[in-house]
N, C-alpha and C positions, 0 to 999 in steps of 0.2 A: 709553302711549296709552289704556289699559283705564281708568288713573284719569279724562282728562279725557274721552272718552267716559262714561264712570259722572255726571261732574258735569254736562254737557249733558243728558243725558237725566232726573237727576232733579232739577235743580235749574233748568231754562230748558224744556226742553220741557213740561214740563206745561202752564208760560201759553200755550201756543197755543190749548191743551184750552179753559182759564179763560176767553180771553180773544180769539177766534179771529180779530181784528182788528186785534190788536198783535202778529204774527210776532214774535220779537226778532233782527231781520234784521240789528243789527249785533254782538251776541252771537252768531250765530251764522255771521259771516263770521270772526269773533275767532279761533271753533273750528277756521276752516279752514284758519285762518293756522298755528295751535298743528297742525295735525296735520300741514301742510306741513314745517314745522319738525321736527317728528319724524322725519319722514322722510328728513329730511337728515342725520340723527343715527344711523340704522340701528340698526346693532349696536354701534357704538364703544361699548366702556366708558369714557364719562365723567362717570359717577356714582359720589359715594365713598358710601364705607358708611355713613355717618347720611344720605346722600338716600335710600336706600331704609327705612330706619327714618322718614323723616320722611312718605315715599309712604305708608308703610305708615298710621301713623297716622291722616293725609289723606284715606285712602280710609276707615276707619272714620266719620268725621266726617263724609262725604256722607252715611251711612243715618242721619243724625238729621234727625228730621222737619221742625225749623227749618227755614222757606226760605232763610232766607242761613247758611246753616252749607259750602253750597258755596264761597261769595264769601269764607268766611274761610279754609276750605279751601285756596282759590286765592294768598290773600294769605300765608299761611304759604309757599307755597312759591314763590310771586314774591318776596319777600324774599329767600328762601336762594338764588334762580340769578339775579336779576336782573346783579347786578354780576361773574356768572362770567366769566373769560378766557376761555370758551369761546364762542364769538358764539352760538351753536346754544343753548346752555344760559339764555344772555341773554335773546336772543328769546322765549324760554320765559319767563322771567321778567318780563320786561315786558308781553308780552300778559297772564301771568294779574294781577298788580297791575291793570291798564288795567280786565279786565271785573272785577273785584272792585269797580275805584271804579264803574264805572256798575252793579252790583247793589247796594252797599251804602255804600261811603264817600261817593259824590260825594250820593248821598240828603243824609247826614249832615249834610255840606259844606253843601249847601241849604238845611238846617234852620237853620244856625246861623247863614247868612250873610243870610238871605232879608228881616230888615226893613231892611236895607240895601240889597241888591240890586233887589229888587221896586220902588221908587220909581224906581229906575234904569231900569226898563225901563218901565214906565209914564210916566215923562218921553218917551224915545224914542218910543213910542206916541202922544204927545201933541201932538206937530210938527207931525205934517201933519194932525194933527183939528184942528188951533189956525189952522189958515187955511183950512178947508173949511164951519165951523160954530164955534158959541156954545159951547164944550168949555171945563172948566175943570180942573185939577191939583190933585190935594191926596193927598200920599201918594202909594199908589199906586192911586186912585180917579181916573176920569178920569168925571165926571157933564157931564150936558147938562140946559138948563134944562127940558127934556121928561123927564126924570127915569126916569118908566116906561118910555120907549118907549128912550132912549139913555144910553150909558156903557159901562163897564166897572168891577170890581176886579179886580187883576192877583193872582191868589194864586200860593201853591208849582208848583200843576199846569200855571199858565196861562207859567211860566216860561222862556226857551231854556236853560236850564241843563244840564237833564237829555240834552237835544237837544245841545247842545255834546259834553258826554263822549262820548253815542255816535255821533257824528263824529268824535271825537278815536282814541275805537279804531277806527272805518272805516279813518282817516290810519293809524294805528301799522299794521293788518294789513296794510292795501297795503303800508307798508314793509317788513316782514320775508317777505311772499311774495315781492318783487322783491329779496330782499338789496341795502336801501340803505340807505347810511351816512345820519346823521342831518347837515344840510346847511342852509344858510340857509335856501337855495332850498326844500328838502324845509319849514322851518319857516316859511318865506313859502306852498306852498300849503296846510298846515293854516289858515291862519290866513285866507286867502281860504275857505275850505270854514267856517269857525265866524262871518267877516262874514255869507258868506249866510245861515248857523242866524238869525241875529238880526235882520239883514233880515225874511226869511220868518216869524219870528215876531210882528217889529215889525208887518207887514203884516196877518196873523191878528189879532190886536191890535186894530188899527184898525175891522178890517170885524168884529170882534162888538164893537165900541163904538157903531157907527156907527146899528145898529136892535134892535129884539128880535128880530123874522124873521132880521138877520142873524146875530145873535147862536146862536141854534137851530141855523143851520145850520151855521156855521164853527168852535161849542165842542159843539154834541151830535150833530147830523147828519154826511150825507156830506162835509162840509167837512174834518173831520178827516182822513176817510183821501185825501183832495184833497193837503191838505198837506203828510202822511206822506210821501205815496208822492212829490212831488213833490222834497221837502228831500232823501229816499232818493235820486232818480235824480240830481240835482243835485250831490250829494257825490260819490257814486259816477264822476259823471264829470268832477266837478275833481279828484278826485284818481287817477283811471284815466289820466287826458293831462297832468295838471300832472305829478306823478312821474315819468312817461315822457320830459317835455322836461324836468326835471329831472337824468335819469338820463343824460340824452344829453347836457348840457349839461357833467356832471361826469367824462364822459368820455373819455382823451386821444385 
């Protein structure tokens, strides 16, 4: 518990400090899910003797001042309990892999895959400006022939990528707070909860293509935390009533 407490606090709490606008609301529902799970775990000794040599380690590597030295911290030890026969041990393992890729891998992921991806969502964006107005496609450039005043370039930040993964650990935590099994159903409402991530992006998209006023408002002003909070409340409650009729549904 001491270790993943040590790793929230200094490896995600600080951006609040940094950044007091981006909570990391779904790293830190992750956290809750991980301490939940501890707690189902109590006292059972179901740690062998190299997982406490590997704890030990783990926790030395959080006080290096690197900010993702946590997220690999996490990743070493989601590896060694991911696939335990222990569900409890699992759970553990999976939530820490899951915030590891949305601190550090799924970045990575996005690097690599982005002059791919980016056109791909810049198309999407481009559907319904392509029957609204004079909008044209190239890349993942979406210009209008007023040029200064209308468009977009879709870059890395302007992405749902990032927005997917931590959706995806919102999904995982709901699951292992509720002990449920991983299920169609369960893997049908992820997948409704990461449509809307790209809807709601697709839609952001659109309206700062659409002027430079809206542009201000929707990529630098209040728009943003408009969107946040709303993609926030929206996951939150497909996957609050989707798992719950899920749960009922897989029940005899």
């Amino acid at each position: 518990m001491a270790f993943f407490f040590s790793v929230f606090c200094l490896d995600y709490l600080p951006r609040v400090f940094a950044t007091p606008a981006s909570f990391p609301t779904a790293e830190f529902i992750g956290f809750v899910a991980i301490a939940i799970v501890l707690k189902r775990l109590g006292t059972e000794p179901v740690l062998r003797r190299w997982d406490y040599l590997a704890l030990f380690i783990a926790s030395g590597a959080v006080i290096h001042p690197w900010r993702h030295m946590g997220a690999l911290a996490l990743t070493g030890l989601g590896l060694l309990f991911c696939l335990r026969r222990d569900r409890r041990l699992g759970s553990l393992g999976q939530l820490s892999l899951a915030l590891a890729c949305v601190d550090i891998w799924g970045q990575m992921a996005l690097t690599a895959i982005e002059a791919q991806l980016l056109p791909i969502e810049a198309a999407l964006a481009y559907v319904p400006l392509s029957f609204l107005d004079s909008f044209s496609l190239l890349g993942n450039t979406i210009s209008h022939p007023d040029s200064e005043v209308r468009g977009v370039v879709v870059a890395g930040s302007c992405s749902a990528f990032s927005n997917m993964l931590a959706t995806t650990l919102l999904w995982l935590s709901f699951m292992k707070i509720r002990e449920l099994e991983f299920r169609s159903r369960s893997f049908a409402v992820l997948a409704a909860g990461l449509v809307m991530v790209i809807l709601l992006n697709t839609l952001r998209l659109d309206l700062c293509a659409w002027s430079s006023d809206y542009f201000q408002y929707w990529h630098e002003g209040p728009g943003v935390g408009i969107f946040s909070w709303t993609m926030l409340v929206l996951a939150l409650g497909i996957f609050y009533f989707g798992l719950a009729a899920a749960d009922d549904r897989a029940a005899p």
